[in-house]
C-alpha positions as CSV (number, residue, x, y, z in Angstrom):
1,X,32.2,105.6,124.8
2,X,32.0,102.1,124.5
3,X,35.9,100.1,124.0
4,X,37.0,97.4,123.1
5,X,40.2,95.6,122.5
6,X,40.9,92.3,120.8
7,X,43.6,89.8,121.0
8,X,44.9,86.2,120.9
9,X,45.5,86.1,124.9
10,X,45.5,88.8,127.4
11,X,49.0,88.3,129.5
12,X,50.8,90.1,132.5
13,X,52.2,92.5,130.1
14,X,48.7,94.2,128.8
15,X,46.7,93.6,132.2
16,X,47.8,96.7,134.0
17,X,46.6,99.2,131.0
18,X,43.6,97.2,130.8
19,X,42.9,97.4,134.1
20,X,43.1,101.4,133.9
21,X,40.9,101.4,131.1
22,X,38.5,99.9,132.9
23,X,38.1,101.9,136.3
24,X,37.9,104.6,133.7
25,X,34.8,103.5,131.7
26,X,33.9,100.4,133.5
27,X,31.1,98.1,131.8
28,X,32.0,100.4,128.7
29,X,35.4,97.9,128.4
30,X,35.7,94.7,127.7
31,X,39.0,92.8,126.5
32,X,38.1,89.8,123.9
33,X,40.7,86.9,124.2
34,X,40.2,84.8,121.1
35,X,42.8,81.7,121.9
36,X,43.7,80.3,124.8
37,X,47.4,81.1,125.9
38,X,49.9,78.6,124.6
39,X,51.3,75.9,127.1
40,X,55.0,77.5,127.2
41,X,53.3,80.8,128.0
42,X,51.1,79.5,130.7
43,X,54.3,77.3,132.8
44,X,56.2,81.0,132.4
45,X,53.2,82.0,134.9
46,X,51.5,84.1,132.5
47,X,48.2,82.7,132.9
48,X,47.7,82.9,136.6
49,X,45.8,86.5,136.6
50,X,43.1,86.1,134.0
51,X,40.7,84.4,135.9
52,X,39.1,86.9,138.4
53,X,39.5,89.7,135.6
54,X,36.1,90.7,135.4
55,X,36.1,93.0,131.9
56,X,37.8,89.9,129.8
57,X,35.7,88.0,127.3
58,X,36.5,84.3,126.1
59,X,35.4,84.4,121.9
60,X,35.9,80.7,122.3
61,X,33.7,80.1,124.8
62,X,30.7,82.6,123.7
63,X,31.1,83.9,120.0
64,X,28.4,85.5,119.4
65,X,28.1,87.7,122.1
66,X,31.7,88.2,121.2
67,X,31.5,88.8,117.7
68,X,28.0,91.5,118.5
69,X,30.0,93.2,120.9
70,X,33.2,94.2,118.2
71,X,30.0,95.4,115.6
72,X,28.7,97.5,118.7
73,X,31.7,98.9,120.1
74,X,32.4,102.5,119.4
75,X,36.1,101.8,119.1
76,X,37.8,98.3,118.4
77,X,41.4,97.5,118.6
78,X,42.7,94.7,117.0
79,X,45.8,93.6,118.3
80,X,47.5,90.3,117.8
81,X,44.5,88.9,116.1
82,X,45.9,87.0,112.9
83,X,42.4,85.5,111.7
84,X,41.0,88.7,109.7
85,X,37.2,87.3,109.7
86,X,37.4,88.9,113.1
87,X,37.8,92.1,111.8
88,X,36.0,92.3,108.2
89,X,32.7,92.8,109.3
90,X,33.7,95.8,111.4
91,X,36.4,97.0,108.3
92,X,33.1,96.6,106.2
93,X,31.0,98.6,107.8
94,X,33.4,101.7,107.9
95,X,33.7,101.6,111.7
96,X,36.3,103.2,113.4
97,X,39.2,100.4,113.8
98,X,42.6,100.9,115.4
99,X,45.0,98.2,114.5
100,X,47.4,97.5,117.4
101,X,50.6,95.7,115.4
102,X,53.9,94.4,115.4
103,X,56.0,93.8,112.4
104,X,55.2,92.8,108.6
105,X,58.6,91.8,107.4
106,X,60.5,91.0,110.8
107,X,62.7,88.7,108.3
108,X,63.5,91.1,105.7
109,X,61.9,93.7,104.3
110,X,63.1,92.2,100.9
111,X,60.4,90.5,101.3
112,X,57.7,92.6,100.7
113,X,58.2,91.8,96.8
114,X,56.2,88.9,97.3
115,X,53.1,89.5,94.7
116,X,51.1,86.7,96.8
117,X,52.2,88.2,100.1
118,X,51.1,92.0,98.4
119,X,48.0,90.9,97.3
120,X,47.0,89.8,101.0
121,X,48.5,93.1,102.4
122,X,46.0,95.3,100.1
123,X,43.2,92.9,100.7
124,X,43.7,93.5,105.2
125,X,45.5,96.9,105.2
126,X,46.2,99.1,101.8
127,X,42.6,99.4,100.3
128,X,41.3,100.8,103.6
129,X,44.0,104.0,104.0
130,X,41.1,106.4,103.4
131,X,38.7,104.2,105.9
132,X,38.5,105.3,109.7
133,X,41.2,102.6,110.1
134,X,44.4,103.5,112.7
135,X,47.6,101.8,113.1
136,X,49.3,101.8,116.8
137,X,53.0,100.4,116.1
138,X,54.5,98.0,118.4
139,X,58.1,98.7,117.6
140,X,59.8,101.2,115.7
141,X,60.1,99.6,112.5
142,X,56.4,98.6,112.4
143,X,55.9,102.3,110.2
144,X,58.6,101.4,108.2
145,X,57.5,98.1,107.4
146,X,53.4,99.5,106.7
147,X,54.9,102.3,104.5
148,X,56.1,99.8,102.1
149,X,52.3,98.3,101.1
150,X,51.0,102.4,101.4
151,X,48.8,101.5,104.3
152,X,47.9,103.9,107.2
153,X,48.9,107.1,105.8
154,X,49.6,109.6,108.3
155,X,47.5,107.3,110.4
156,X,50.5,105.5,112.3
157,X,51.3,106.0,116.2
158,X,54.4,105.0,118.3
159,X,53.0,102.5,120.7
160,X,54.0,99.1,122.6
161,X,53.5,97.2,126.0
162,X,53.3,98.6,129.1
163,X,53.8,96.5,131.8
164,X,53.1,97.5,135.7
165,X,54.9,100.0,136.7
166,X,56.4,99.9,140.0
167,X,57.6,103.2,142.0
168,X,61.0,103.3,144.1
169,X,62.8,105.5,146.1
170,X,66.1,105.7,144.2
171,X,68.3,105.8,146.8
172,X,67.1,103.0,148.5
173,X,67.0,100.8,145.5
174,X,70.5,101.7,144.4
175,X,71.4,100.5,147.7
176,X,70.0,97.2,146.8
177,X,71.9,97.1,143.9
178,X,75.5,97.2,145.8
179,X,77.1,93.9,146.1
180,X,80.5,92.9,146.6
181,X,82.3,89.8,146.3
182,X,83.9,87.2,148.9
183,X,86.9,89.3,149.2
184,X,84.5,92.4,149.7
185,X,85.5,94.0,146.1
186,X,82.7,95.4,144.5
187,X,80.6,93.0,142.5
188,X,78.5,94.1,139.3
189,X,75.3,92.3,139.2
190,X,74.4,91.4,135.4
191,X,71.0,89.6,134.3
192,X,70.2,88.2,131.2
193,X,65.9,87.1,131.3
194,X,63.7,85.4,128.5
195,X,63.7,82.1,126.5
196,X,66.5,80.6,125.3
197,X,66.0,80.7,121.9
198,X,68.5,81.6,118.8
199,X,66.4,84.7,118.1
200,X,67.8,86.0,121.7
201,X,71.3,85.5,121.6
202,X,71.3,84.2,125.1
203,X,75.0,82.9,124.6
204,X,76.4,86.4,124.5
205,X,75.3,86.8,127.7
206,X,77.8,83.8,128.6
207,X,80.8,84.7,126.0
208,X,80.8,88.4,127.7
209,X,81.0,86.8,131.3
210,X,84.3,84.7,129.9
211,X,85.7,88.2,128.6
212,X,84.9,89.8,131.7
213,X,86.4,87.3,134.0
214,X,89.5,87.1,132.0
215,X,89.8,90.7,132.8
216,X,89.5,90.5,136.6
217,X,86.4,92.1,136.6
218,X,84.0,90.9,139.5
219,X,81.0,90.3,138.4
220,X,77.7,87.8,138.7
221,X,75.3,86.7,135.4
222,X,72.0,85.5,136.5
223,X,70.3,83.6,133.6
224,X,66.8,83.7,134.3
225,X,64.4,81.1,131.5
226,X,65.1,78.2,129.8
227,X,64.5,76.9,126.2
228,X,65.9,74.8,123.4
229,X,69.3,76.7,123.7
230,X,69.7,75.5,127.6
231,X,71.9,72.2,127.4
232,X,74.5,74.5,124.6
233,X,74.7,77.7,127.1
234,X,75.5,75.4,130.3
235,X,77.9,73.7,128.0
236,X,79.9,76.7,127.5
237,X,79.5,77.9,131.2
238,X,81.4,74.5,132.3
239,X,83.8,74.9,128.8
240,X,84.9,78.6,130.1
241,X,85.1,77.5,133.6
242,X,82.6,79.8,134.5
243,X,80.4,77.7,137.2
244,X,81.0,80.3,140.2
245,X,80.0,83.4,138.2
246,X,77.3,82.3,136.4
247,X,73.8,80.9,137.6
248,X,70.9,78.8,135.9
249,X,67.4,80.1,137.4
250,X,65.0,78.1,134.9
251,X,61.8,80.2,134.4
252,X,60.4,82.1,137.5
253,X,57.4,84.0,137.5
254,X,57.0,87.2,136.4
255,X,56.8,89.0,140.0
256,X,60.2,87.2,140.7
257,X,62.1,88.4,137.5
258,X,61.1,91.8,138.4
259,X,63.3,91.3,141.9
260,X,66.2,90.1,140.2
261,X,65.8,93.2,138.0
262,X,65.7,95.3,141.0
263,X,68.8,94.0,142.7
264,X,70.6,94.4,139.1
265,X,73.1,96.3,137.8
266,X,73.2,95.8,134.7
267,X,70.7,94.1,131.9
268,X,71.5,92.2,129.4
269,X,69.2,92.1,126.2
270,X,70.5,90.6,123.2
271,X,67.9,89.7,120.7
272,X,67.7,90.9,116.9
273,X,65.1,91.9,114.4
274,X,62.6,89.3,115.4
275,X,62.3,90.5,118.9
276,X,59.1,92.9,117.9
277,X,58.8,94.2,121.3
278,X,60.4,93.3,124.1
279,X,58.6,94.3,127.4
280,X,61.7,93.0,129.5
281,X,63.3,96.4,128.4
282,X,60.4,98.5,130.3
283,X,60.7,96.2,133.2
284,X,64.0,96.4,133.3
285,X,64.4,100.4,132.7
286,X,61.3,100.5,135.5
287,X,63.5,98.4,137.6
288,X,66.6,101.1,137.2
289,X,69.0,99.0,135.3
290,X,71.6,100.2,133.1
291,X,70.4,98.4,129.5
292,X,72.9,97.2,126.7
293,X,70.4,96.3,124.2
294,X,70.7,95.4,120.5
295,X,69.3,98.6,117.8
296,X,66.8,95.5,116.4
297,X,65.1,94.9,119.5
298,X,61.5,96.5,118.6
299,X,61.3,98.7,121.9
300,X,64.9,99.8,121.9
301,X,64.3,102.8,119.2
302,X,61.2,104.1,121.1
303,X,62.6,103.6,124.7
304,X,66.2,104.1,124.4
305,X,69.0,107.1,123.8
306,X,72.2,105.8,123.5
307,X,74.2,107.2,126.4
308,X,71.2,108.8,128.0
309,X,69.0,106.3,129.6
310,X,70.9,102.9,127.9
311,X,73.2,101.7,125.5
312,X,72.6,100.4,122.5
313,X,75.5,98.0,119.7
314,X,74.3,97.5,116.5
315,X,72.7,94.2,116.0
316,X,74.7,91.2,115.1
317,X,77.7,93.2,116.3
318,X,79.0,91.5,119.4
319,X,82.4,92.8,119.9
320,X,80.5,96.6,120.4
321,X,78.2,94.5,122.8
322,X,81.2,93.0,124.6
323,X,82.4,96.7,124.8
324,X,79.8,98.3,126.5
325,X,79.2,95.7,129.0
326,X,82.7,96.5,129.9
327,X,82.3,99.6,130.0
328,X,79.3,99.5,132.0
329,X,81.0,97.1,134.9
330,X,84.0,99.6,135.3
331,X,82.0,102.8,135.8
332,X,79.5,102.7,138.6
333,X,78.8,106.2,138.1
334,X,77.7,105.6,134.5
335,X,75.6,102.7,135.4
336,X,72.9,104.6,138.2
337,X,73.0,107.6,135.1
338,X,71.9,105.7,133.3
339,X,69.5,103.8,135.5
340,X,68.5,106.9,136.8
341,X,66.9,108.6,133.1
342,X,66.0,104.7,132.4
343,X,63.5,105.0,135.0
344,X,62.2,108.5,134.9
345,X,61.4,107.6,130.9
346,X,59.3,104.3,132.0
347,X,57.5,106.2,135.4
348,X,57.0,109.9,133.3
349,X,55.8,108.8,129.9
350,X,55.5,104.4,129.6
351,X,53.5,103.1,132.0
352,X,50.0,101.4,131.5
353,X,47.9,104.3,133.2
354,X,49.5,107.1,131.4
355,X,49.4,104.8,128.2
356,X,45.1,104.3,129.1
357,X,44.8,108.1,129.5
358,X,46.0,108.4,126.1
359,X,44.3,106.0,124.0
360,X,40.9,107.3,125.9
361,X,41.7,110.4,124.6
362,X,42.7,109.3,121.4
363,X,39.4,107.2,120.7
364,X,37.9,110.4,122.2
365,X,39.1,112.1,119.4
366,X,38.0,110.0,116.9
367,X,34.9,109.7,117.5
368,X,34.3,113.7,117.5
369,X,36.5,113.7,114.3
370,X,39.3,115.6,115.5
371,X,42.5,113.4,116.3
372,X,45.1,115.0,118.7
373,X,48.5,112.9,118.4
374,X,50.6,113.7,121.6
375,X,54.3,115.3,121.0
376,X,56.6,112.3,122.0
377,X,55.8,108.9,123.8
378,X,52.3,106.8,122.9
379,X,50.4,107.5,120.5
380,X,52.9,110.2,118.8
381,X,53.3,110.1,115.6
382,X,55.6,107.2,114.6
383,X,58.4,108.0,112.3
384,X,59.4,105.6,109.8
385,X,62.4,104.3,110.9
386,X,64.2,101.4,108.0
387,X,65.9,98.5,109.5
388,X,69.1,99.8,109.0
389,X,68.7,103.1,110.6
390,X,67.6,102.0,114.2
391,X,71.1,102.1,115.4
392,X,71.7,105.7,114.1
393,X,68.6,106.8,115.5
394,X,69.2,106.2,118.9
395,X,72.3,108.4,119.0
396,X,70.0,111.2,116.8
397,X,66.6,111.4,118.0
């Protein structure tokens, strides 16, 4: 079988199922990158490993043999790939295409009634639900959102990112996660990582510290990125006299996130509907953090059970939020529970090689006609899941 899988960039978060895919079939894989990686992306250090990767194709530097190579493939994904000419000629032929997206409507769903923006959706996805064409959903309302133009029928599977997966004894990191303060109480550890943007709600990271401290809870917020936001948030750390109990990092590079993670207690992730993934939630889980994390955060109806391996407020509600982070820092037993079941979930069913294993199988499938979705996890059937339901269905599922 001969796969391939197409996208804008290739970064740190798709590298390590890549990578799987190809010591399974080797020449038989090739990633297409069809842009090169924005500069924002690139100074995150995002764009150091792509250069020795030997299975990754540059469209921009050799089209042809790009664009030959998605007509010859037995199996194409598309993912992240918003110039359709890409992927007509393929669509055209009635080759087998799997669609790797994230949301439609990550505004509104409202806004769907768009007859321009309908007319587009039926012309890329609606007139090819009886065509070998597959959707992979990254984020639980992705189904929701395709439902609405009647695309993918019965064709739509939970998927996401999988980033690498590292394996710990427990004990050992739980022991790196106990800190105490200057007077030797114990300290909770709390990290807050991504860019600073108004889509991220980094600030609630800083107006829960205030609450917290006015408590006379100990605690420490590391605030790892840096963005427009940055001059308002250190504002407000220096307005709530908070100077000693919160720290500015500015971007680090991805191994270096993943060690703050690991000497965490607690992470922070505050985003709403136009977070359409959010791979810091498996690094995080991986990493044995207990997660608060907002119900519209793509990843958090697929990776999380409130109460079982996270919790999870209600989007835009911040006094829930300020809640559970309370919560959180006054019950160290809840906190390794939950970090406990948050990494089982990431090392038993989300990680990149298990994630490879199963779209081989998948594309295995297709090609012999006879599709075998698994029962939970990748490549499941995704349910439709409305907006409005995400926080219900991480107490229900």
């Amino acid at each position: 079988m001969k796969l391939t899988i197409v996208s804008n960039y290739i970064n740190h978060h798709q590298i390590p199922m890549a990578n799987a895919l190809y010591e399974k079939l080797g020449a038989d894989f090739a990633f297409i990158q069809t842009s090169q990686m924005e500069e924002d992306r690139v100074k995150m250090g995002w764009g150091s490993e792509i250069k020795a990767i030997p299975y990754l194709k540059r469209y921009y530097e050799d089209s042809s043999y790009c664009a030959q190579l998605m007509m010859d493939s037995d199996v194409v994904v598309f993912g992240g790939v918003e110039d359709e000419s890409y992927i007509k000629p393929r669509l055209q032929a009635g080759k087998i295409v799997i669609r790797a997206s994230e949301r439609l409507y990550r505004e509104g769903q409202w806004k769907s009634i768009s007859p321009h923006g309908r007319k587009k959706k039926y012309e890329d996805h609606t007139q090819y639900a009886d065509g070998p064409v597959y959707l992979l959903c990254h984020g639980a309302y992705v189904a929701s959102d395709f439902a609405i133009v009647h695309a993918y029928p019965d064709k739509k599977y939970i998927w996401g990112y999988f980033p690498a997966v590292n394996e710990y004894d427990l004990d050992e990191l739980f022991l790196r996660k106990q800190h105490f303060d200057d007077q030797g109480n114990c300290q909770v550890r709390l990290l807050w990582a991504g860019r600073f943007l108004k889509l991220k709600h980094p600030e609630y990271a800083i107006k829960v510290a205030k609450y917290l401290k006015s408590k006379g809870i100990s605690f420490h917020l590391d605030m790892i990125g840096g963005g427009v936001l940055e001059g308002r948030l250190k504002a407000l750390v220096k307005e709530y006299q908070l100077e000693d109990k919160v720290t500015f990092h500015g971007f680090l590079p991805p191994q270096e996130v993943r060690r703050y993670m690991e000497c965490a207690d607690v992470f922070l992730f505050t985003s709403n509907y136009l977070e359409g993934w959010g791979a810091v939630l498996n690094e995080s889980m991986n990493s044995a953090c207990a997660v608060v994390a907002g119900s519209g955060i793509g990843a958090v109806p697929f990776l999380l059970k409130h109460n079982y391996n996270g919790l999870v407020y209600k989007t835009g509600r911040y006094q829930e939020f300020e809640r559970l982070v309370s919560l959180l820092c006054t019950d160290k037993t809840l906190q390794k529970r939950l970090g406990t079941h948050a990494y089982e979930t990431i090392v038993r069913e989300w990680n990149p090689r298990e994630a490879a294993d199963r779209l081989y199988q998948f594309c295995e499938g297709l090609l012999h006609g006879k599709v075998q979705p698994q029962k939970t996890g990748p490549l499941s059937p995704a349910p439709v899941i409305a907006p409005r339901k995400g926080y219900w269905y991480t107490r229900n599922k």
